[in-house]
KOLGU-4560 file (N, C-alpha, C; in nm, 3 decimals, padded with zeros to 5 digits):
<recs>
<n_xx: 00.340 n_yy: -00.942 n_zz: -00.406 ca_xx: 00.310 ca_yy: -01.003 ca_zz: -00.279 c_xx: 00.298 c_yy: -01.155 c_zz: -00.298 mol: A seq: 1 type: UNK>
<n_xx: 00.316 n_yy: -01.228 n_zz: -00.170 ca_xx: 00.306 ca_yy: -01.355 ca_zz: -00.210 c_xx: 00.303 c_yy: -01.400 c_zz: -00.060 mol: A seq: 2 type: UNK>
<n_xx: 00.222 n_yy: -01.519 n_zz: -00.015 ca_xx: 00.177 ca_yy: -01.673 ca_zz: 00.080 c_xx: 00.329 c_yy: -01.666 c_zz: 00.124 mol: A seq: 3 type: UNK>
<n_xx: 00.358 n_yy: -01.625 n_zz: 00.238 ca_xx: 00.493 ca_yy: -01.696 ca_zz: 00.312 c_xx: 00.454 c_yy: -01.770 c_zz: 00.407 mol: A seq: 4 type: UNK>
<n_xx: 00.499 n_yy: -01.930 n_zz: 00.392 ca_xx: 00.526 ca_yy: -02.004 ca_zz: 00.448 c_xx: 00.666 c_yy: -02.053 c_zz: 00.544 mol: A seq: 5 type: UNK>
<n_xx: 00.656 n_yy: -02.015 n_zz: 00.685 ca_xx: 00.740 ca_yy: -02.017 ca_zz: 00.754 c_xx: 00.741 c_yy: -02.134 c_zz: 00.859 mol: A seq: 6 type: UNK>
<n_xx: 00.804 n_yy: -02.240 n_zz: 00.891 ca_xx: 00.807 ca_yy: -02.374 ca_zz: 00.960 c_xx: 00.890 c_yy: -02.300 c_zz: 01.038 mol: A seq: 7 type: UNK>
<n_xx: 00.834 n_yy: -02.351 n_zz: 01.192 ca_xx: 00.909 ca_yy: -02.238 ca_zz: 01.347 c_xx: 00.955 c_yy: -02.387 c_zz: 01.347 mol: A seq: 8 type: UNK>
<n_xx: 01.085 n_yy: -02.340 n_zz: 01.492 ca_xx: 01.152 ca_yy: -02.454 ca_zz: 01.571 c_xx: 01.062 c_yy: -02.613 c_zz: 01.580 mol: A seq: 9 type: UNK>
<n_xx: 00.925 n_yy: -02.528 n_zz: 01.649 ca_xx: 00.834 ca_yy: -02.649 ca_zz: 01.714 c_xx: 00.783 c_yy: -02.727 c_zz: 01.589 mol: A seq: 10 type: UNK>
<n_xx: 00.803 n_yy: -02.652 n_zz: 01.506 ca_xx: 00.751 ca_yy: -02.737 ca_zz: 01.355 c_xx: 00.595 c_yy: -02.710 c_zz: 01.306 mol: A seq: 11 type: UNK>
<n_xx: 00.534 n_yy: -02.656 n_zz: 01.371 ca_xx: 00.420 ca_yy: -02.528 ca_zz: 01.342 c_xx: 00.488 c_yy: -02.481 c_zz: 01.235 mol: A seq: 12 type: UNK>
<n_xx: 00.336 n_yy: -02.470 n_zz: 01.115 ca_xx: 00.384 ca_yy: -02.345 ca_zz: 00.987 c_xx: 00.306 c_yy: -02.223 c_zz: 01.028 mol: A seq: 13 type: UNK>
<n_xx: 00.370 n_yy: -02.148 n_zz: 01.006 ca_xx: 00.332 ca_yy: -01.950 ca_zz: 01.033 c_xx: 00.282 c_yy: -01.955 c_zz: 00.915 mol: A seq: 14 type: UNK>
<n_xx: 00.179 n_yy: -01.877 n_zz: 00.863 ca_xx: 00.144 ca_yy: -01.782 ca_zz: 00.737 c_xx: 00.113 c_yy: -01.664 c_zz: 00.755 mol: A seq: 15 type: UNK>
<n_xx: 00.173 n_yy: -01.606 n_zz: 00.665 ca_xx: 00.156 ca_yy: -01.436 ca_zz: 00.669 c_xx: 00.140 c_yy: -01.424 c_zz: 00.530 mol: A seq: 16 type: UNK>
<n_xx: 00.118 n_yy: -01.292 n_zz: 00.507 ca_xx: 00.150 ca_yy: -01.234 ca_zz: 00.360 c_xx: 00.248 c_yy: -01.105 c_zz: 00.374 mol: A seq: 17 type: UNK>
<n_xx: 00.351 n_yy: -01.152 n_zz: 00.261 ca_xx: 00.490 ca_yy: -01.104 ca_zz: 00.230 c_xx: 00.484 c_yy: -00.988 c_zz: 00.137 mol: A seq: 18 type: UNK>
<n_xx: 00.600 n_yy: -00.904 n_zz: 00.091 ca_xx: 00.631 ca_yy: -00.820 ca_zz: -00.053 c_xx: 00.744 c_yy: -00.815 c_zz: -00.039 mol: A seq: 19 type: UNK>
<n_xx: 00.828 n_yy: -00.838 n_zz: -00.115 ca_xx: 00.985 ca_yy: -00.821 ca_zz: -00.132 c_xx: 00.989 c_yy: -00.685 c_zz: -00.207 mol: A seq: 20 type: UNK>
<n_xx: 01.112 n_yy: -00.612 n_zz: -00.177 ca_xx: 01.149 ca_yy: -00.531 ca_zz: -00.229 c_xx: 01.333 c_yy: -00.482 c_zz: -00.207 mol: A seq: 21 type: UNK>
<n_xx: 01.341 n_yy: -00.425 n_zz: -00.344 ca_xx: 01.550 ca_yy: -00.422 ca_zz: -00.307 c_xx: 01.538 c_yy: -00.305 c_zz: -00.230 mol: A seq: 22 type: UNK>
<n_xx: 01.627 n_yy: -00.273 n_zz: -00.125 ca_xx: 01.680 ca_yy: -00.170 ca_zz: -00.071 c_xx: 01.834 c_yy: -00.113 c_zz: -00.177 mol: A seq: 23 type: UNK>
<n_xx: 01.775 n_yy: -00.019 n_zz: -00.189 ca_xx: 01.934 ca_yy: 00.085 ca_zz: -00.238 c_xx: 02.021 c_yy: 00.123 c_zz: -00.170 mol: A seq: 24 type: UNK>
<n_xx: 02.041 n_yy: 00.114 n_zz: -00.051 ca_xx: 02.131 ca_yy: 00.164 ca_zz: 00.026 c_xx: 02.232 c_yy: 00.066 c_zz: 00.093 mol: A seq: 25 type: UNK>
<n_xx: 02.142 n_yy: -00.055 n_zz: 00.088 ca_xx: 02.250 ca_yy: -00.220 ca_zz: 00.122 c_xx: 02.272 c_yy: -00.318 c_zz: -00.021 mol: A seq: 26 type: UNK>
<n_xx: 02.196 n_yy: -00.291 n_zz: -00.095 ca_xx: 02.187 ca_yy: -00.345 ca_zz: -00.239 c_xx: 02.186 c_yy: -00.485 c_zz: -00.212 mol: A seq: 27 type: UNK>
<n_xx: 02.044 n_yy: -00.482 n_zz: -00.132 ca_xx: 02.020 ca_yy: -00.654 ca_zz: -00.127 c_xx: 01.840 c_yy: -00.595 c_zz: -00.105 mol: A seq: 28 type: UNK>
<n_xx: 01.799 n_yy: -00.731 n_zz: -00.164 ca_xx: 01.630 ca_yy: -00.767 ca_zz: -00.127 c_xx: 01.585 c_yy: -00.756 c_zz: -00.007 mol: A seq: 29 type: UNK>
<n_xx: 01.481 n_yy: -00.721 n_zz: 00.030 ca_xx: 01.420 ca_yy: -00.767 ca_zz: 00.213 c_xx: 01.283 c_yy: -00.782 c_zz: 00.140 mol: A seq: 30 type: UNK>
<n_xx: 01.237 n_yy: -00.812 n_zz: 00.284 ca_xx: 01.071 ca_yy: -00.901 ca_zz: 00.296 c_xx: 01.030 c_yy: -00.755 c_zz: 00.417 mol: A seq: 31 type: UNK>
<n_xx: 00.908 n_yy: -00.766 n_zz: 00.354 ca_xx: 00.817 ca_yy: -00.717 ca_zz: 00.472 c_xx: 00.665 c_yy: -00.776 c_zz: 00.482 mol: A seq: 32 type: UNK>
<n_xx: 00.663 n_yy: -00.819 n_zz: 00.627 ca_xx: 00.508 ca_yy: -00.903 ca_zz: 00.671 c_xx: 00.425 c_yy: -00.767 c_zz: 00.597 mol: A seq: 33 type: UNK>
<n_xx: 00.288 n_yy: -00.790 n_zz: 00.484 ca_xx: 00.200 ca_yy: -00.740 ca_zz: 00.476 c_xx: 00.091 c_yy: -00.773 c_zz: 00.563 mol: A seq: 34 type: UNK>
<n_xx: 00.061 n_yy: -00.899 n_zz: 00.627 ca_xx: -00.037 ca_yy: -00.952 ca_zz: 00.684 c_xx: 00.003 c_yy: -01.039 c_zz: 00.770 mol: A seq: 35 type: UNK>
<n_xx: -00.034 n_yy: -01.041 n_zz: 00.882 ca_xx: 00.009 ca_yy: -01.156 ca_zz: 01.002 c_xx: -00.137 c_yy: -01.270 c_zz: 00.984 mol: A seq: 36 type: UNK>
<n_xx: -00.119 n_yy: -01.412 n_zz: 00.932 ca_xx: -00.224 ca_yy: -01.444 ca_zz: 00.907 c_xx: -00.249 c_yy: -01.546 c_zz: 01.040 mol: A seq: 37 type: UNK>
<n_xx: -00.150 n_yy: -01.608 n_zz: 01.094 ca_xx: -00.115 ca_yy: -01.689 ca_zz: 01.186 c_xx: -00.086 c_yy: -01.862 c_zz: 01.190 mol: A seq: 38 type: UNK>
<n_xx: -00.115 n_yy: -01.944 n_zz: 01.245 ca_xx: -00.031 ca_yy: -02.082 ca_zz: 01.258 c_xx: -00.165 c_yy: -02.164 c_zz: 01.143 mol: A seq: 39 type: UNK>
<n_xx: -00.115 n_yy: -02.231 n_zz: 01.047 ca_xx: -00.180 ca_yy: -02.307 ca_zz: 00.964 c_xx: -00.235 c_yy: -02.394 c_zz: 01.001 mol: A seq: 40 type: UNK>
<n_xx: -00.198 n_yy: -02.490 n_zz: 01.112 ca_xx: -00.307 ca_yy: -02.605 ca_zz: 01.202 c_xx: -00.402 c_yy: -02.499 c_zz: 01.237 mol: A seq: 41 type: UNK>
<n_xx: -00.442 n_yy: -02.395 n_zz: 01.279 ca_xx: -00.524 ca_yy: -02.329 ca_zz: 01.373 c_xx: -00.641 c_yy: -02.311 c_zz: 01.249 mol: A seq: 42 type: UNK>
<n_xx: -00.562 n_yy: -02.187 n_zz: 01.118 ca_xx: -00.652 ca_yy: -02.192 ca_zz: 01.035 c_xx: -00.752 c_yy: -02.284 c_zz: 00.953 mol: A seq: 43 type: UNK>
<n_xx: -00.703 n_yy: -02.398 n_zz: 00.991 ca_xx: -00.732 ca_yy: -02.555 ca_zz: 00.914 c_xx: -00.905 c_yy: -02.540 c_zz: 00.988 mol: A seq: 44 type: UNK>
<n_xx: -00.879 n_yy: -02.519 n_zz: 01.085 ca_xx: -01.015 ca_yy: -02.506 ca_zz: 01.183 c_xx: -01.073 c_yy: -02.438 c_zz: 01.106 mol: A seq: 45 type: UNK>
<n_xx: -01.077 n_yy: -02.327 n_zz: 01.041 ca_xx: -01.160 ca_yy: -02.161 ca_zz: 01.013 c_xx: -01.183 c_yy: -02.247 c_zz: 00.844 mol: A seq: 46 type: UNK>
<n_xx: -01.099 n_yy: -02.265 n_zz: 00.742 ca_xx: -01.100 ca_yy: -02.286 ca_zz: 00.649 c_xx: -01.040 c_yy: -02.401 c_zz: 00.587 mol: A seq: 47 type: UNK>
<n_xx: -01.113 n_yy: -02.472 n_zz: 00.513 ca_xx: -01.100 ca_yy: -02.604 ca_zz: 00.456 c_xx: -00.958 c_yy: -02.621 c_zz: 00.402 mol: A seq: 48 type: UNK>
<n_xx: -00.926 n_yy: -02.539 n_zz: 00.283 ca_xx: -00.780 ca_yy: -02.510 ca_zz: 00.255 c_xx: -00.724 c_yy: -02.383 c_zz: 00.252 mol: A seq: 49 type: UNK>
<n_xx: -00.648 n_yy: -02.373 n_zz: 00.409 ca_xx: -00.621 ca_yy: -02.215 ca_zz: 00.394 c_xx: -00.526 c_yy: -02.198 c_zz: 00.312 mol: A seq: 50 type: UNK>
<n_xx: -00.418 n_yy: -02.276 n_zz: 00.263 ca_xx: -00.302 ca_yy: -02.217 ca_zz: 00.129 c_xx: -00.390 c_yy: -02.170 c_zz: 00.000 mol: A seq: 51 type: UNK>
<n_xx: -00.468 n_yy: -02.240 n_zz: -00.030 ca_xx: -00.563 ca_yy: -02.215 ca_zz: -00.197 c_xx: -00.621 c_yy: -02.073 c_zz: -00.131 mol: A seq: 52 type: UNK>
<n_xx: -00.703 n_yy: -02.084 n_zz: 00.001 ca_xx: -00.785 ca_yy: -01.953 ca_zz: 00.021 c_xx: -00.668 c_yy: -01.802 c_zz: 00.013 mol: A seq: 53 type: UNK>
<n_xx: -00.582 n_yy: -01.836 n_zz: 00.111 ca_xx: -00.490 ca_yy: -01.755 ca_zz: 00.126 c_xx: -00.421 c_yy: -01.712 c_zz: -00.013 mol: A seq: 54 type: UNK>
<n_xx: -00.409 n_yy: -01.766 n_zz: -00.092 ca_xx: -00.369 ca_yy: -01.740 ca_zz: -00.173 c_xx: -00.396 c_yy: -01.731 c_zz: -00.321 mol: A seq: 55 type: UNK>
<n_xx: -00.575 n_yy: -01.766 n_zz: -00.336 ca_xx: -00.632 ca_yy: -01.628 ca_zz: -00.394 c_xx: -00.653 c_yy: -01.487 c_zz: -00.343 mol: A seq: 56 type: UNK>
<n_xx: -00.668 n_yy: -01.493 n_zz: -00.207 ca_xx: -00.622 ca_yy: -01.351 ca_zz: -00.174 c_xx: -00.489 c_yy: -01.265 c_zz: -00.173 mol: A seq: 57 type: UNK>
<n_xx: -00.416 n_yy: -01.346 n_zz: -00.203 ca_xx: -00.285 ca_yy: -01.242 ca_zz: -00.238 c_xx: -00.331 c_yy: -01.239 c_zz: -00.418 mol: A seq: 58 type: UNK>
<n_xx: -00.374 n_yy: -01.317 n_zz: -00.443 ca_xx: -00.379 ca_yy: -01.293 ca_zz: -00.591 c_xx: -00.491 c_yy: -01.175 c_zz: -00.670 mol: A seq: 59 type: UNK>
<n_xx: -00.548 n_yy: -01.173 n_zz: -00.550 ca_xx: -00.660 ca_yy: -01.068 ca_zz: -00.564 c_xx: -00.599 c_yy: -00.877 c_zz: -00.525 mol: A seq: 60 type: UNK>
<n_xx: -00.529 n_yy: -00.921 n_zz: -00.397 ca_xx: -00.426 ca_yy: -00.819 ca_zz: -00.352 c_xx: -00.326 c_yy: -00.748 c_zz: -00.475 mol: A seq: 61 type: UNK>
<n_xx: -00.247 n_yy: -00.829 n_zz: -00.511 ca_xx: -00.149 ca_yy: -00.799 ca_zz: -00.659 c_xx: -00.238 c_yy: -00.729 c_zz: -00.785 mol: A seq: 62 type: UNK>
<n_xx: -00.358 n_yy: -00.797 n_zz: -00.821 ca_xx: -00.436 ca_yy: -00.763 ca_zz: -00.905 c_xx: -00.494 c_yy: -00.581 c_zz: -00.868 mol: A seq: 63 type: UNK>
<n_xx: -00.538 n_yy: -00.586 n_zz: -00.764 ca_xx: -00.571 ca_yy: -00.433 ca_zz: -00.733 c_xx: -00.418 c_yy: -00.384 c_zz: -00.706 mol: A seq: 64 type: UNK>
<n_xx: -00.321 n_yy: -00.381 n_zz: -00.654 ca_xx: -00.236 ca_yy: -00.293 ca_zz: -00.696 c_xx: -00.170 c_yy: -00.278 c_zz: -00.824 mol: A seq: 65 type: UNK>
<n_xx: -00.188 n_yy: -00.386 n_zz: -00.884 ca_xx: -00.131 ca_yy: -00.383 ca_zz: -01.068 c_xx: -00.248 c_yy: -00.255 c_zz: -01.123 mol: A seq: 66 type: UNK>
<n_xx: -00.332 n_yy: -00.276 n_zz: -01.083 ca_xx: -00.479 ca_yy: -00.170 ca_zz: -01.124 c_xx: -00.413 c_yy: 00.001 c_zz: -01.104 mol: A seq: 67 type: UNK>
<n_xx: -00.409 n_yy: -00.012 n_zz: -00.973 ca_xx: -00.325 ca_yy: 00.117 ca_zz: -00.918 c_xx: -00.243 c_yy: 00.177 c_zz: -00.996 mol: A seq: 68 type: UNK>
<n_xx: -00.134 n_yy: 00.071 n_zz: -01.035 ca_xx: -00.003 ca_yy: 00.109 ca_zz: -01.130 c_xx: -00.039 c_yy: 00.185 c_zz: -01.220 mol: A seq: 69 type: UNK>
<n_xx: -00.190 n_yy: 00.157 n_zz: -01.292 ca_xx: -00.210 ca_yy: 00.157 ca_zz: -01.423 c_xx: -00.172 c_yy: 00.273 c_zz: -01.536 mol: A seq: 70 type: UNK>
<n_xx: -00.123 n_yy: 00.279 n_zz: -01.653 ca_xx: -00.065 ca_yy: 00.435 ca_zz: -01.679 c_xx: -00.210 c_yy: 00.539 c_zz: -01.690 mol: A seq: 71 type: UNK>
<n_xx: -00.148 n_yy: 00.630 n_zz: -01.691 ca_xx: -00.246 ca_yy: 00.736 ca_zz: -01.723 c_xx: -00.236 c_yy: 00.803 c_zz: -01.850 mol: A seq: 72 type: UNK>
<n_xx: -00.334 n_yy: 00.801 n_zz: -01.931 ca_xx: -00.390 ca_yy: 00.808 ca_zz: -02.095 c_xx: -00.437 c_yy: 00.992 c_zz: -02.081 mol: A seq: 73 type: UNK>
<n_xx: -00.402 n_yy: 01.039 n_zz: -02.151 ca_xx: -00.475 ca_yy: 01.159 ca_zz: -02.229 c_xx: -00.455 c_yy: 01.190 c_zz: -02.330 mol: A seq: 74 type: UNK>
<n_xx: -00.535 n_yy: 01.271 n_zz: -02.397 ca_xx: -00.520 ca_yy: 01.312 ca_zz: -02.510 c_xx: -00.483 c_yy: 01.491 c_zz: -02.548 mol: A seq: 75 type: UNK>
<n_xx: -00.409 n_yy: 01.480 n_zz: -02.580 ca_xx: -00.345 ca_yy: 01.656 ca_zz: -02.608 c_xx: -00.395 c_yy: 01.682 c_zz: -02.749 mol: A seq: 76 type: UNK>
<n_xx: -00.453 n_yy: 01.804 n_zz: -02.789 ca_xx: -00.458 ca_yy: 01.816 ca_zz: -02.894 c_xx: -00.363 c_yy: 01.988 c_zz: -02.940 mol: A seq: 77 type: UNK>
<n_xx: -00.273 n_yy: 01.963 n_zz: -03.040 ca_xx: -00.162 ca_yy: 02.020 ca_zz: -03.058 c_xx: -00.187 c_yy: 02.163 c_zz: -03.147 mol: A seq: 78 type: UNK>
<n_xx: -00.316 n_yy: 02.148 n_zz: -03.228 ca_xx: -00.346 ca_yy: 02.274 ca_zz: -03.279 c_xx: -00.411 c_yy: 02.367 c_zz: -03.176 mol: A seq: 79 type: UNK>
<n_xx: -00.483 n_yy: 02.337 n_zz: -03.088 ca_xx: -00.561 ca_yy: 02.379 ca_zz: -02.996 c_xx: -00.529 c_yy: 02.507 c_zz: -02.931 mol: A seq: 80 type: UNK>
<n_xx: -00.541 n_yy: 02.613 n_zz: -02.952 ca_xx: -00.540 ca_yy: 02.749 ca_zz: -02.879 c_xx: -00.553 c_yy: 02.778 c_zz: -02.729 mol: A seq: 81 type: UNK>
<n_xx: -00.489 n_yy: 02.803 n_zz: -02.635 ca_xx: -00.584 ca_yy: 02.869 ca_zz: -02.553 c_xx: -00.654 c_yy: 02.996 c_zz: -02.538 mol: A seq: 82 type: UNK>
<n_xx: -00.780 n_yy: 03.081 n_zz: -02.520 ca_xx: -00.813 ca_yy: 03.145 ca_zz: -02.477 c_xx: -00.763 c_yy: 03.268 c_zz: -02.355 mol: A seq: 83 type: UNK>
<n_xx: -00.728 n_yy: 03.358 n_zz: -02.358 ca_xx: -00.676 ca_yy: 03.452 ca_zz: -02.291 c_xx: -00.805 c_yy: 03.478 c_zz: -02.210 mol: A seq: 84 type: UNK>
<n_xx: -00.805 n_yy: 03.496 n_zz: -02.077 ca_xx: -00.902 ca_yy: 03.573 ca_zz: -02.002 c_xx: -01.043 c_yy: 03.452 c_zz: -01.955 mol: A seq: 85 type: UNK>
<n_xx: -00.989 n_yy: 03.282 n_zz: -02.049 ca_xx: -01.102 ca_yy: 03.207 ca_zz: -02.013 c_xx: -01.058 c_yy: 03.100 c_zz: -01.824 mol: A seq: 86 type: UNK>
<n_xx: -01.132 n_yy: 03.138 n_zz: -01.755 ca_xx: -01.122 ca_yy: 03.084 ca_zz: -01.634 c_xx: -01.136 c_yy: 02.988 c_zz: -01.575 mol: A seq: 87 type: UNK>
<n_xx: -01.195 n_yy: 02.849 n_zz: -01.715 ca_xx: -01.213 ca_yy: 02.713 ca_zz: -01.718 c_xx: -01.101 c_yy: 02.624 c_zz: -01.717 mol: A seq: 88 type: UNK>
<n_xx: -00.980 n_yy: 02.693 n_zz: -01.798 ca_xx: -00.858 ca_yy: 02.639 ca_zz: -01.798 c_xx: -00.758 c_yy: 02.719 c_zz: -01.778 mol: A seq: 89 type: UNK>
<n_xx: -00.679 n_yy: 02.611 n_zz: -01.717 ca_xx: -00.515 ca_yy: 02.666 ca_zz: -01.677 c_xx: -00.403 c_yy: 02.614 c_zz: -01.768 mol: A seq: 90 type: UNK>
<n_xx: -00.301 n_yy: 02.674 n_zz: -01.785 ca_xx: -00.192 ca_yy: 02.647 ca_zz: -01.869 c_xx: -00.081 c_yy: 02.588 c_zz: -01.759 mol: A seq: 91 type: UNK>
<n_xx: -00.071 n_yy: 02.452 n_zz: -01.703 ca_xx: 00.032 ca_yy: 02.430 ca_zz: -01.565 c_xx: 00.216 c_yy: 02.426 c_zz: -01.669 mol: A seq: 92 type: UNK>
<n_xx: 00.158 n_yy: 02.383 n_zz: -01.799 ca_xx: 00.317 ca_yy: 02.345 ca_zz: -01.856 c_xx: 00.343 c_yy: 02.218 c_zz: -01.837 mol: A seq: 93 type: UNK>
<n_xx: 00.416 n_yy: 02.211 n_zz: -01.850 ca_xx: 00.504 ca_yy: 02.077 ca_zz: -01.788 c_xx: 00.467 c_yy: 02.066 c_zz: -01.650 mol: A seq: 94 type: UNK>
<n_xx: 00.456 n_yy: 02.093 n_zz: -01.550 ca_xx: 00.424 ca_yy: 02.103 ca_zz: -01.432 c_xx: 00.399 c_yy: 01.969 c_zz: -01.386 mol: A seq: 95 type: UNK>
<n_xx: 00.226 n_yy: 01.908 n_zz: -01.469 ca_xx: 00.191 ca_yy: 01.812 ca_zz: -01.426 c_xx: 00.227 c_yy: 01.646 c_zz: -01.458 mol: A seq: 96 type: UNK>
<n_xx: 00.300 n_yy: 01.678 n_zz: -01.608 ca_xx: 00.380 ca_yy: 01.543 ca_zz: -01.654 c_xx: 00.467 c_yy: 01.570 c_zz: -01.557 mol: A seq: 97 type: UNK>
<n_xx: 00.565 n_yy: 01.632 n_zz: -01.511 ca_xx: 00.660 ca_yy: 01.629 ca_zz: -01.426 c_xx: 00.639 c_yy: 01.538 c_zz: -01.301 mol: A seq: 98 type: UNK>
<n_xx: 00.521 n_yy: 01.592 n_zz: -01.249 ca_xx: 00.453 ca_yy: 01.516 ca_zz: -01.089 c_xx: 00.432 c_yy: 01.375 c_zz: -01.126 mol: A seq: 99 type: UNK>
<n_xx: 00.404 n_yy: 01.366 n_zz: -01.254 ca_xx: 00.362 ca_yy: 01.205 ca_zz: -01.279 c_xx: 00.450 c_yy: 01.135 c_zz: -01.327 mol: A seq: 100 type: UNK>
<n_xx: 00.541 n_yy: 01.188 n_zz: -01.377 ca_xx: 00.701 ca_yy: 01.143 ca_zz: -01.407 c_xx: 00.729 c_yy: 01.113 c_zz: -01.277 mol: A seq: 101 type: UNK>
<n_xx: 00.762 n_yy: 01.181 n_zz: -01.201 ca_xx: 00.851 ca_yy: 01.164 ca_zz: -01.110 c_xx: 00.799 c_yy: 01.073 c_zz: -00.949 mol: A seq: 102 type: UNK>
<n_xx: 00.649 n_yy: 01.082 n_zz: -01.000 ca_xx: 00.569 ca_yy: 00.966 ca_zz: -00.872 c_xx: 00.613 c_yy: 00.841 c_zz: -00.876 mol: A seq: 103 type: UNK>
<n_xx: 00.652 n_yy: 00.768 n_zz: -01.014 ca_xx: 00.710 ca_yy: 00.616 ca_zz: -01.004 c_xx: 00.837 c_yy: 00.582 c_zz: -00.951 mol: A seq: 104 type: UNK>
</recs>
């Protein structure tokens, strides 16, 4: 994500917050508004410097979804038996690397 700065006709700057991403099906980039923040003279009123403010908050934004991304750790242990008839655990297989394979 990232501070888009947009200068209209009248010469007013827009701010929003952006995310680019490629489309596969036209095999080109697009933008999508994450946040409509509105006209930068206006915000000047609300906040001293809205580009610095605005944009530790996208930086804060990126940071929690990099978090999100984050991989997922376990530990298998390979001698390990299961128990026949114990009702604490399930045997899924592959099942669940599969779902997590295939979520990214």
């Amino acid at each position: 994500m990232y501070l888009k700065k947009f200068r209209q006709k009248n010469g007013r700057v827009h701010l929003s917050i952006a995310t680019g991403y490629y489309d596969k099906k036209t095999g080109k980039t697009k933008t999508v508004n994450v946040k409509t923040l509105g006209y930068l003279d206006l915000l000047e009123k609300q906040y001293s410097d809205p580009i610095s403010y605005f944009s530790e908050e996208v930086r804060k934004m990126n940071e929690l979804r990099s978090s999100e991304k984050a991989p997922v750790i376990f530990n298998v242990r390979l001698n390990e038996k299961l128990v026949s008839g114990m009702d604490t655990r399930k045997n899924f297989g592959y099942a669940c690397l599969s779902k997590i394979y295939h979520e990214r």
